[in-house]
C-alpha positions, 0 to 999 in steps of 0.5 A: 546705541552705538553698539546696536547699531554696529550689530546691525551693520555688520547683519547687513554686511553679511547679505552684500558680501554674501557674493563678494571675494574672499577678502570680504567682510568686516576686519581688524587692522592694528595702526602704527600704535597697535590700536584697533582698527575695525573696518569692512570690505565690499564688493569686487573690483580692481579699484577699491574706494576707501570711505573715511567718516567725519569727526564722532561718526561712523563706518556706518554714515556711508550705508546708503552708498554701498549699494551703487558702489559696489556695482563697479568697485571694491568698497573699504569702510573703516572706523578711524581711532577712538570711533565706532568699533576701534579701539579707545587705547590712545594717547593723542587723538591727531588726524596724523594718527588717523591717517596712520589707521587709514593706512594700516587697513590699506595695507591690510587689505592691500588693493591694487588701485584706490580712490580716497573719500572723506566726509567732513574731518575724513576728508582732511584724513584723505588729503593727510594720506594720499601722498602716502599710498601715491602709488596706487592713488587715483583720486580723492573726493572730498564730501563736505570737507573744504570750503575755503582756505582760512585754516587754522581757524583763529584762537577767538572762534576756537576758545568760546567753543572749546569752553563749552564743550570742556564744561559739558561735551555731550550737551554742548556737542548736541546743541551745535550738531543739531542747530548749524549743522542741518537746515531748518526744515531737515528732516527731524528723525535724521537730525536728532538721530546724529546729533545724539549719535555723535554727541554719545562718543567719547569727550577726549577723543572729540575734544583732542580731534577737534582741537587738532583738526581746526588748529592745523595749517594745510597749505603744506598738505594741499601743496603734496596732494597738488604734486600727486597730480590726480583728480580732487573732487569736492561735493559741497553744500550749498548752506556753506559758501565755497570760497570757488576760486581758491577751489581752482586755483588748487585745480579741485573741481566743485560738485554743489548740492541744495537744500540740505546739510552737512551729512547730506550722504544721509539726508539725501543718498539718492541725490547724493549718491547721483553726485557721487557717480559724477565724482567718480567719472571725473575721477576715473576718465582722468586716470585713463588718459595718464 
């Protein structure tokens, strides 16, 4: 399915590309590992936004917001490590190590201006990069990654979970996707098609991610962001509280979106994609007045 699907999207690259620069299209960048590292650029623009998927997805999990932006902006789509079209050939699936990838395609395609977007797991990738490509750093906007500030999340949460996904991770994987990360009333064709989407990908690198992710201590990465002293937007559902004085004591701003879930880029581009453009505003009138 994943392969099929990948097909698809590089047909539908072709067609927006067909007008873009020279560097448009899909790409291989090798991280510091020498894996590869498949990604796709879109559009023209001095500014590049660079979207980084969640945990188990895709490139493909941003389709619906190609269209809008690449109206102003160049467009780097990537699949980190271990996801997608990239390569499997990893000892340790770490956010550091996608942090590498991520940075190995920026220097690849090397544009001169970046805003760094992340959903869900991506988003913690973002925040891991950004102080590597400060000098060319605009902004970051987190989608449905930060709520709180109560990482890492304590052994007696992660241990039940792990047990279960160590005994069977594409069962237990599906069950969890499906049951709390969508409302009750979502729509059906979307909800299973991700479940079955990200619980297909490979269990070592679902596994060794999640197991990285959730015992990581970010107050020290929030610390380096907060000194790059540029514009952090979050785009939060509301199914998950915000913890919204903790967002501004770290000087994030908070976008909040109703009645949807977590994959909320899928479940309702059109007013998503409106929240986006809010985003990216903030972003932009704060980098013309530095």
């Amino acid at each position: 399915m994943r392969q099929l699907r990948f097909i698809i999207f590089l047909i539908a690259t072709f067609f927006l590309c067909n007008q873009c620069s020279q560097k448009a299209g899909p790409g291989i960048a090798r991280s510091a590992d020498g894996l590869k590292i498949h990604y796709t650029v879109y559009g023209k623009g001095e500014t590049a936004i660079v979207l980084i998927h969640g945990w188990m997805c895709d490139q493909t999990y941003w389709k619906n917001q190609l269209d809008q932006l690449t109206e102003n902006y160049s467009v780097i789509t990537v699949d980190l490590g271990g996801h997608g079209a990239s390569g499997l050939e990893r000892s340790a699936w770490t956010l550091d190590a996608f942090s590498d990838d991520v940075l190995a395609v920026i220097q690849k395609v090397n544009p001169d201006k970046i805003i760094l977007t992340g959903h869900s797991m991506g988003g913690f990738v973002a925040l891991k990069s950004a102080p590597r490509i400060a000098d060319k750093l605009e902004g970051i906007i987190l989608v449905d990654s930060f709520h709180d500030i109560w990482w890492p999340i304590p052994d007696s949460v992660k241990r039940p979970v792990f047990e279960e996904y160590r005994k069977d991770f594409k069962n237990a994987s599906y069950v969890y996707i499906y049951n709390d990360m969508f409302p009750e009333d979502a729509d059906s064709i979307i909800r299973y098609q991700v479940a079955i989407d990200m619980s297909s990908g490979p269990a070592d690198v679902g596994l060794g991610a999640l197991e990285d992710m959730w015992s990581g201590d970010y107050s020290e990465t929030i610390e380096k962001v907060i000194d790059l002293d540029v514009p952090v937007i979050l785009i939060n559902i509301e199914m998950w509280p915000t913890d919204l004085n903790a967002m501004n004591n770290f000087g994030f701003d908070v976008l909040t979106m109703d009645d949807v879930g977590h994959f909320l880029m899928l479940e309702d581009p059109d007013r998503f994609n409106i929240l986006f453009d809010e985003a990216l505003k903030r972003v932009t009138e704060k980098a013309g007045t530095d």
